[in-house]
C-alpha positions in Angstrom: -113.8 -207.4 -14.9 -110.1 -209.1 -14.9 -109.5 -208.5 -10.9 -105.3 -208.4 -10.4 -103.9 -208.7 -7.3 -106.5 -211.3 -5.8 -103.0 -212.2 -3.6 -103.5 -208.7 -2.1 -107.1 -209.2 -1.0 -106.1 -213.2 0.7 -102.8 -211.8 2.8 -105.4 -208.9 3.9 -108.0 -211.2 4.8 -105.2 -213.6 6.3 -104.0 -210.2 8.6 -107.3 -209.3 9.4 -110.0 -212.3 9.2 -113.2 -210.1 10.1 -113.2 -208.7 6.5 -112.6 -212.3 4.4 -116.4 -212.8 3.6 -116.7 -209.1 2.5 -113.9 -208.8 0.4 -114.3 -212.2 -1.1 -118.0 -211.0 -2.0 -116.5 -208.2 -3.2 -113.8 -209.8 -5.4 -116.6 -212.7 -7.0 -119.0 -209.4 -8.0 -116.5 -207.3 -9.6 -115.1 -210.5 -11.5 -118.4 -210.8 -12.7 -119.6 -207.3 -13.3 -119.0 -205.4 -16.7 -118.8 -201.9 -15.3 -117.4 -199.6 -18.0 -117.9 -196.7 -16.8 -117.3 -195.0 -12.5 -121.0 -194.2 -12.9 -121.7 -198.4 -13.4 -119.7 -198.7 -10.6 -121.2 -196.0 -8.5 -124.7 -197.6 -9.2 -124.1 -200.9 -7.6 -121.7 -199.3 -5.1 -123.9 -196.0 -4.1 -121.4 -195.7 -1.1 -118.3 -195.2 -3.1 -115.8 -192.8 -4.0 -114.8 -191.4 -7.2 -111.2 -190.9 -7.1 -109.2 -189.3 -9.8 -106.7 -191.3 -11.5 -109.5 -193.9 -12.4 -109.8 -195.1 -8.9 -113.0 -196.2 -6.8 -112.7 -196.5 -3.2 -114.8 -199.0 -1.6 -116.2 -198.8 2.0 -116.0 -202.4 3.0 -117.6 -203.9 5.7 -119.4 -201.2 7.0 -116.2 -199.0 6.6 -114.7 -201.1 8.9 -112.2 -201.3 6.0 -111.0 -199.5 3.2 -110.2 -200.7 -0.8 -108.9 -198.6 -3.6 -108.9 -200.3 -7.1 -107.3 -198.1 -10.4 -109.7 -199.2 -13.4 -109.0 -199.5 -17.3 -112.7 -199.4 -18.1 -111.8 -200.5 -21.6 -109.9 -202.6 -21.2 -111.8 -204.5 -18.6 -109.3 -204.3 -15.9 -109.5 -203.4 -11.7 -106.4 -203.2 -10.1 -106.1 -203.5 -6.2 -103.9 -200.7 -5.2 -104.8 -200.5 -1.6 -106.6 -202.5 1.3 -106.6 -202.0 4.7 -108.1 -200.0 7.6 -109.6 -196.9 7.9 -106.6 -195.7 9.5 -104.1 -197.1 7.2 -106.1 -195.3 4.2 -106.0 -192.0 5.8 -102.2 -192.0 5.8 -102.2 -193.1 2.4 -103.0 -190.6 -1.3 -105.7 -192.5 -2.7 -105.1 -190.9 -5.7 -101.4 -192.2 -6.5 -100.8 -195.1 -4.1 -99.2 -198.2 -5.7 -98.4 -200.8 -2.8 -100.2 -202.4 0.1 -98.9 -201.5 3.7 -96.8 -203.8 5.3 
């Protein structure tokens, strides 16, 4: 998959440095991985969440944290469109939500 917004992931990590080595081992397997359909995803990821919109949420590091990625299966393509806490992602509509919090 063509992963945009690594920046996102880094000024996360940089913020909060408990959940670098999970979301970096996040970010190397989804580069890799050739999901093209939620269901690939969901079989590697049994712990996720099929959003509509094309989104995944990810439980990441023990749902310490939270990540939300909008997917053109066909295209190949994951787009960060949220990280943060668990707290942060329950203020937030999954489902629509475009930018990081600052």
């Amino acid at each position: 998959m063509n992963v945009i917004a690594r920046r996102t992931l880094v000024q996360f990590w940089t913020k909060h440095p408990r959940s670098k080595a999970s979301l970096e081992a996040w970010y190397h397997e989804a580069l890799h991985a050739t999901w093209a359909t939620p269901e690939d995803v969901k079989r590697r990821y049994p712990t996720a969440s099929i959003l509509r919109n094309n989104r995944v949420q990810f439980d990441i590091r023990g749902n310490e944290f939270r990540l939300v990625c909008a997917f053109r299966y066909d295209k190949g393509i994951a787009w960060i469109k949220f990280v943060g806490t668990h707290a942060e992602y329950d203020k937030i509509n999954a489902e629509t939500y475009n930018g990081n919090p600052a």
